[in-house]
Steps between C-alpha positions, in 0.01 A plus 500: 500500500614859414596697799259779555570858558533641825286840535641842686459425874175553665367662871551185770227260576314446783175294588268803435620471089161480289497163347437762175849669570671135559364339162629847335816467633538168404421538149804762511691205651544667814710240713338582829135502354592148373655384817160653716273301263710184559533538879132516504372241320775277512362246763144522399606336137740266607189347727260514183757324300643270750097383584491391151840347428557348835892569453702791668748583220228462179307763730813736492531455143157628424530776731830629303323382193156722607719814601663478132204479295303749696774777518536440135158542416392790765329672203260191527416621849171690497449567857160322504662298789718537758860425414506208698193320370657536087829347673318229614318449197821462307689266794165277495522482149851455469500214728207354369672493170758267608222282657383465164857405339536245805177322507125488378347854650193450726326847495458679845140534415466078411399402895189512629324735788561390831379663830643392813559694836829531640713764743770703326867342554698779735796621363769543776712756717906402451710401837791578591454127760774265290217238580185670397685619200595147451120380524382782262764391260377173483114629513589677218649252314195220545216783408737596183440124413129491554480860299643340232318207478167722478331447159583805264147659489548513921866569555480815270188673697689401788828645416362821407258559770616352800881527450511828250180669675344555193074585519276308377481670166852577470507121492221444256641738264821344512424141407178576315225357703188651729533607819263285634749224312792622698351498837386125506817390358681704733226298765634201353908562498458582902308179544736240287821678677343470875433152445829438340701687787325541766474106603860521495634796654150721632466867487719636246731810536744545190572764232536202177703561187695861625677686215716746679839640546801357324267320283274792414843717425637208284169506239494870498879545430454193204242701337651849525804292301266387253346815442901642512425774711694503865865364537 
């Protein structure tokens, strides 16, 4: 890819920058735009990806591979949606692409409505207790497992609602479905996970698939490269 050129500097960034200002900037190829834009939506599509490919470094390749085609095509943004949601479109299809390439696709919309009751999984405090920290390691790792053997329709509504935070029509919007369709598969996801954790470990307190720090710095640097803009 060609490098890009670098734009005359602009005024510092801080979290009060208009989403506007930031996509602006970042068609001018304005590193620290680009970096903001990363920073904050880096973790949200790694989880998207990651709940459908079920693989930690595939997930980081979409993400790099999102970042590239969106901050080549910024014209394409409209502002119709919020940033984050046309990221997440292009990670979710991105990843679902290489579904396809690997296997015989099963559309998200292909399972049928299911209703049951459950109690939303608790996502947990950290501690700095070498033996709690220990526990909530290993908590972590066995509802990781049981999140990824959700069916697809029911890992994705749970990924974005219950570990992104997104609403209820944030969600539908995002994988193309009702509301209503969100909220009972969402019903469902809670329900398959309780009974596939909880008789093993009870109450759950973790914080599952975490995409910070050294690894968040690593993707961002790798597509700054790509886009040849940064050192």
């Amino acid at each position: 890819m060609t490098a890009m050129h670098r734009t005359a500097t602009f005024p510092a960034i801080d979290t009060g920058t208009p989403e506007a200002e930031l996509v602006r900037r970042a068609q001018a190829r304005d590193e620290a735009a680009l970096r903001a834009i990363m920073q904050a939506n880096n973790r949200r599509l790694y989880r998207l990806a990651r709940g459908i490919l079920r693989s930690d470094s595939e997930a980081e390749d979409v993400v790099q591979e999102t970042y590239v085609r969106a901050f080549t095509h910024l014209d394409g943004f409209r502002g119709e949606s919020a940033l984050s949601t046309w990221l997440s479109r292009i990670a979710i299809n991105e990843a679902l692409g290489r579904v396809r390439s690997q296997k015989t696709h099963v559309e998200l919309g292909s399972v049928p409505e299911a209703t049951l009751e459950a109690q939303i999984i608790q996502f947990p405090l950290s501690s700095a207790d070498p033996e709690k920290s220990m526990a909530q390691r290993e908590i972590q790792r066995v509802v990781e497992r049981a999140v990824d053997e959700l069916p697809d329709v029911f890992r994705m509504v749970f990924i974005a609602r219950v570990m992104e935070g997104m609403s209820m029509e944030e969600t539908a919007a995002l994988l193309g479905v009702k509301p209503e369709t969100v909220k009972t598969r969402l019903h469902r996801a809670r329900a398959m996970l309780r009974e596939n954790v909880e008789k093993k470990i009870g109450p759950v307190v973790m914080d599952a698939f975490p995409f910070a720090g050294v690894r968040c710095e690593r993707l961002t640097e790798a597509v700054l490269k790509r886009l040849g803009i940064g050192a």
